[in-house]
C-alpha positions as CSV (number, residue, x, y, z in Angstrom):
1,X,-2.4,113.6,95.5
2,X,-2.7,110.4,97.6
3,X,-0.5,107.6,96.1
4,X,-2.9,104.8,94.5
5,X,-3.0,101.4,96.5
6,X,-2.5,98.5,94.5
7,X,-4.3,95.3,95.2
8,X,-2.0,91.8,96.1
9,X,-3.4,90.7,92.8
10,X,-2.0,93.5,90.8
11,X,1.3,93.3,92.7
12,X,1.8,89.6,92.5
13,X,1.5,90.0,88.4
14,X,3.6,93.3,88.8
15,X,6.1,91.0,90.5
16,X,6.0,88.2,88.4
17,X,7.1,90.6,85.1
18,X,9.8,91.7,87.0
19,X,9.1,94.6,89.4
20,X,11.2,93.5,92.9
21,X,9.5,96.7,94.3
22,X,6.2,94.8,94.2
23,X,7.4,92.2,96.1
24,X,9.0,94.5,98.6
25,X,5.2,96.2,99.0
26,X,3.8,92.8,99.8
27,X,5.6,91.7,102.1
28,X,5.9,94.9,103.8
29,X,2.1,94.8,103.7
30,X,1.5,91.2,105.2
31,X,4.8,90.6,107.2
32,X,3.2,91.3,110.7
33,X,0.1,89.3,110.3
34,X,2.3,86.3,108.9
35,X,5.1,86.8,111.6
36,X,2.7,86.9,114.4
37,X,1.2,83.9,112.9
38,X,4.0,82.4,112.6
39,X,4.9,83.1,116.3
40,X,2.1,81.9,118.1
41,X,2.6,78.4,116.3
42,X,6.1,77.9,117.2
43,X,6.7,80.8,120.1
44,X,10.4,81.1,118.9
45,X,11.7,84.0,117.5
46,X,14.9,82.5,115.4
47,X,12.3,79.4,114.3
48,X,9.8,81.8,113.9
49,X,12.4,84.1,111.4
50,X,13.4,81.3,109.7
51,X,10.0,79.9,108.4
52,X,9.1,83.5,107.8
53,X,12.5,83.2,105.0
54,X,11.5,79.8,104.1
55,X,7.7,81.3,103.5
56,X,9.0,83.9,101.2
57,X,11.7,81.7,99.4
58,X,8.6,79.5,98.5
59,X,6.3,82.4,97.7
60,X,9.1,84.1,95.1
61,X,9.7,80.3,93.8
62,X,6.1,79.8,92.9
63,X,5.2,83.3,91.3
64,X,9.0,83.0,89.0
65,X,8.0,79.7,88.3
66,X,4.2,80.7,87.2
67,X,2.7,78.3,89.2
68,X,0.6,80.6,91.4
69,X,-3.0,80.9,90.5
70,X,-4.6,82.1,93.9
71,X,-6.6,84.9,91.9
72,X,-6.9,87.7,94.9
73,X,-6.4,85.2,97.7
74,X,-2.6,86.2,98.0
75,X,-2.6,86.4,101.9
76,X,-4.4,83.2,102.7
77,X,-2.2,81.4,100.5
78,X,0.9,82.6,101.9
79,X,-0.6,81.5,105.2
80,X,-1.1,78.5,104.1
81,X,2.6,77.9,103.2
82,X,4.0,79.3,106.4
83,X,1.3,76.5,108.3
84,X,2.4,74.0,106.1
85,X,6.2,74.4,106.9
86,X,5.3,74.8,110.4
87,X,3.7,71.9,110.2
88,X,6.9,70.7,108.5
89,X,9.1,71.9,111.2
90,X,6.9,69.8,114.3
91,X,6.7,66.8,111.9
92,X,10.8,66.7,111.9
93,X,11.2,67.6,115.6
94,X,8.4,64.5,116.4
95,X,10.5,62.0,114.9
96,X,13.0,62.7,117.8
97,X,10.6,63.4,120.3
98,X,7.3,61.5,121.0
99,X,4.2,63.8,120.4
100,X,2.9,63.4,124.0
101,X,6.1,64.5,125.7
102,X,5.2,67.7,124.4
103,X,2.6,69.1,126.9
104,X,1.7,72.1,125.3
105,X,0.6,70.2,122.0
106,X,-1.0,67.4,123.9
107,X,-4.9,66.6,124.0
108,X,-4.5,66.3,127.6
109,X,-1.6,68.7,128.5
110,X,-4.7,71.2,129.9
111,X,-5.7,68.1,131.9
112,X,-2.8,66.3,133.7
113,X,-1.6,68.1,136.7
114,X,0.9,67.9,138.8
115,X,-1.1,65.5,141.2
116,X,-1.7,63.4,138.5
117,X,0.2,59.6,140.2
118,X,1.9,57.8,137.5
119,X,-0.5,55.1,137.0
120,X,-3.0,58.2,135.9
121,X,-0.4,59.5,133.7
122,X,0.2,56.3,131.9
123,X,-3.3,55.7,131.1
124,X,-3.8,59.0,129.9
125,X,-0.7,58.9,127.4
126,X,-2.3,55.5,126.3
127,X,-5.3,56.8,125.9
128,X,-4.3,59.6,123.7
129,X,-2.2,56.9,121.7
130,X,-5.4,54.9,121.2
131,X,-7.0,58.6,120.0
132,X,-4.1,59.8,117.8
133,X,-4.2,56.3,115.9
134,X,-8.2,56.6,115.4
135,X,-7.8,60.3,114.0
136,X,-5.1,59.3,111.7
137,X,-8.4,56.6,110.1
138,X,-10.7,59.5,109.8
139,X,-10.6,61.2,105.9
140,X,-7.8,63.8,105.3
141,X,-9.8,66.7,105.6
142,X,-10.9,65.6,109.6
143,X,-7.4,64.9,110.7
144,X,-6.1,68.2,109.3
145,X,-9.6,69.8,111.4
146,X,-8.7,67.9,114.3
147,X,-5.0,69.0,114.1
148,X,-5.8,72.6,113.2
149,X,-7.7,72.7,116.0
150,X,-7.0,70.6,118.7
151,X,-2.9,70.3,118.4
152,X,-2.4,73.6,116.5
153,X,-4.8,75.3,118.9
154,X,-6.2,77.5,115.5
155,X,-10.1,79.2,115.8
156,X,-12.3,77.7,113.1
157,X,-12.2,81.2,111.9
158,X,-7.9,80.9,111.0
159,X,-8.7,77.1,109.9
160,X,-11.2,78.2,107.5
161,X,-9.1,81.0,106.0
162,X,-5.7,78.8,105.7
163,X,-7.7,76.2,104.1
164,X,-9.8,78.9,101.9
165,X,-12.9,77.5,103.4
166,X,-16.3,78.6,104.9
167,X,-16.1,78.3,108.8
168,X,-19.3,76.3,108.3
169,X,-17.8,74.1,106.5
170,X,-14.7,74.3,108.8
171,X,-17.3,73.2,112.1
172,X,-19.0,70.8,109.7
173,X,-15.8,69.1,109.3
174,X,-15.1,69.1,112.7
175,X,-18.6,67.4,113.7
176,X,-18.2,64.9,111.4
177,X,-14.4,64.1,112.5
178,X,-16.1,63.8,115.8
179,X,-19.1,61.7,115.1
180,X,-16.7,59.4,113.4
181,X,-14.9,59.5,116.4
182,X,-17.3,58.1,118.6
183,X,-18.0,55.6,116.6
184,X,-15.0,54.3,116.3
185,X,-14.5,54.5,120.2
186,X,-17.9,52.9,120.5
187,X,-17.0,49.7,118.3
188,X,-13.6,49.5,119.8
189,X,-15.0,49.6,123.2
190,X,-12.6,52.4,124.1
191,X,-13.2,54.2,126.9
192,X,-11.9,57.6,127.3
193,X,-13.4,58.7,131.0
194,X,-14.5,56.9,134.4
């Protein structure tokens, strides 16, 4: 007789009444999708076990405290947390190190090359100061689109599940964050390109 599947929903109440073996199933279910997540945020393996913890210790805290009312959407929340403390985790490391030093997060890290003569470099950081300080104008939901995507590197299709959205409404965000974009380039006579 083939041993019955539970769903996340059934195991997160199972959990939350005091079965630890539901837990155990859960994360034993999820962990690799998480990790890997995880991973290819941060590309750290200690970091990348330590948020993992720190996603967990939040996910027990929540269900103990019966605050978590995701109703069958255990995996995107969890998500969700881990990209929030990942999130978390750049935020701190930022305040010690300016966001454009970081080539791999950068805008423009895919454009400067090594050719690139200082003058070229300085403009470019400026530019994506002038940028960073116009996204951080836009409504919450496009600078969290813009940083999904653009900083974070994320497909619409990962934004839209973290945020428990449609991927239309992911793009639509995205088009709007970029039409607001331009015109606040446009009336602050920006200009991005020769």
């Amino acid at each position: 007789m083939a041993k019955e599947i539970l769903s996340d929903a059934v195991l997160v109440q199972q959990y939350a009444s005091g079965n630890e073996m539901a837990l155990a199933q859960l994360i034993e279910r999820h962990k690799s999708r998480i990790y890997s997540f995880i991973f290819s945020k941060v590309k750290d393996r200690d970091l990348s076990d330590d948020i993992f913890q720190e996603t967990f210790i939040k996910v027990i805290n929540t269900i103990k405290k019966e605050n978590y009312n995701e109703e069958g959407k255990f995996l995107p929340w969890v998500m969700r947390i881990a990209h929030n403390l990942i999130i978390d985790h750049f935020r701190k490391q930022s305040k010690v190190k300016m966001q454009r030093d970081q080539e791999e997060y950068s805008i423009f890290g895919k454009m400067i090359d090594n050719q690139m003569n200082i003058e070229a470099q300085m403009i470019a950081g400026q530019i994506e100061d002038d940028l960073h300080l116009l996204v951080l104008k836009l409504p919450e939901d496009q600078q969290e689109i813009i940083r999904l995507r653009l900083y974070d590197d994320l497909t619409f299709k990962e934004i839209a599940e973290l945020n428990d959205i449609s991927i239309n409404t992911a793009l639509g965000r995205m088009r709007y964050a970029i039409i607001n974009l331009r015109k606040m380039i446009t009336n602050k006579q920006i200009i991005l390109n020769d």
